[in-house]
VEXDREN-2710 file (C-alpha; in Angstrom, 1 decimal):
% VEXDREN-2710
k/r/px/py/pz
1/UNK/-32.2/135.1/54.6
2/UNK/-35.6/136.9/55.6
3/UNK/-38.8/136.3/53.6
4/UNK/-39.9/139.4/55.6
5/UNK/-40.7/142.4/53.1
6/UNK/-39.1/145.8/54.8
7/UNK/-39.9/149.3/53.1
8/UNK/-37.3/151.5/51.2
9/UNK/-37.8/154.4/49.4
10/UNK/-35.9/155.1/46.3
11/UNK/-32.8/157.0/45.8
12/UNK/-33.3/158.8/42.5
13/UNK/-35.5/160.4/40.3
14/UNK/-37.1/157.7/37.9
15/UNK/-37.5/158.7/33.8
16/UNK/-41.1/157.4/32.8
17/UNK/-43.4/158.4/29.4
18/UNK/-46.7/157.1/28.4
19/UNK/-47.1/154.8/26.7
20/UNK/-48.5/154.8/23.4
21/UNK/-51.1/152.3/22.0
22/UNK/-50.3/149.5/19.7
23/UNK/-46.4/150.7/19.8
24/UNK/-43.9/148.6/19.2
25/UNK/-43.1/146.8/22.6
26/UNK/-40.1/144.7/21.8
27/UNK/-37.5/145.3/24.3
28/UNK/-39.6/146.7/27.1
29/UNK/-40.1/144.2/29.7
30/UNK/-43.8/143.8/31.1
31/UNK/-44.4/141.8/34.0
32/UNK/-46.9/138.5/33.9
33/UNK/-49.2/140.2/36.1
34/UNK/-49.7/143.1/34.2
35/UNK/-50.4/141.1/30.9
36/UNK/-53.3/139.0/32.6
37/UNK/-54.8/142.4/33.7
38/UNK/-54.7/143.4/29.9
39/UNK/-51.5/145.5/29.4
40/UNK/-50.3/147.2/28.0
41/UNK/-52.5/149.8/27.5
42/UNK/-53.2/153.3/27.7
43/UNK/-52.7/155.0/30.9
44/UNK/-49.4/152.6/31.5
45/UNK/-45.9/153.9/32.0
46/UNK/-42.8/152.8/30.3
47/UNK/-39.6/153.5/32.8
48/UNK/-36.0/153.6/32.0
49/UNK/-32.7/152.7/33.5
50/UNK/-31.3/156.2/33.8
51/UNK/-27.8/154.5/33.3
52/UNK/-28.8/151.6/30.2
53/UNK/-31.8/153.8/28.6
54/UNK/-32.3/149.9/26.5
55/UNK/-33.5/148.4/29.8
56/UNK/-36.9/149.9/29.6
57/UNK/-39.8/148.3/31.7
58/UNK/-43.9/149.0/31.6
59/UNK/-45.5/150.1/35.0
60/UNK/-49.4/149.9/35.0
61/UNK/-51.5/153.1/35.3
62/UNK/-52.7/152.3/39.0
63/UNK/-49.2/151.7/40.4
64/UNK/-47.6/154.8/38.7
65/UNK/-50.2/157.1/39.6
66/UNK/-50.2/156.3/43.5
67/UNK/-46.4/155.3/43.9
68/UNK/-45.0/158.6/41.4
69/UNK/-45.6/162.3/40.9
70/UNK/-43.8/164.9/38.3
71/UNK/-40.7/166.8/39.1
72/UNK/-41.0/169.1/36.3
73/UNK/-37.3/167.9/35.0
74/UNK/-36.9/166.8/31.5
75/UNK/-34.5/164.7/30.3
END
């Protein structure tokens, strides 16, 4: 198995909202990384499976904004 990294580009559209200051966080996963640089916090993303809406996971403001833009669908 490769250790190489390769680029892919993702499939489908992704379901994210702000997230909200001093909300409840229990069951959104946030990664280690992002707790040592201080997150949650404003600015950061919560994503959702689009198929398990309970598997919700926190993306941090700088990563969203250069990796993701609108698509102007709701759902």
């Amino acid at each position: 198995m490769s250790t190489t990294f390769h680029p892919y580009r993702r499939k489908v559209v992704g379901f994210y909202r702000p997230y909200i200051p001093g909300e409840d966080m229990t069951g959104i996963s946030v990664g280690d990384v992002d707790r040592v640089n201080g997150s949650p916090k404003a600015g950061d993303m919560i994503g959702r499976d689009p198929q398990d809406h309970s598997d919700q996971w926190l993306v941090n403001k700088t990563y969203f904004e250069t990796n993701f833009e609108p698509t102007g669908t709701v759902k």
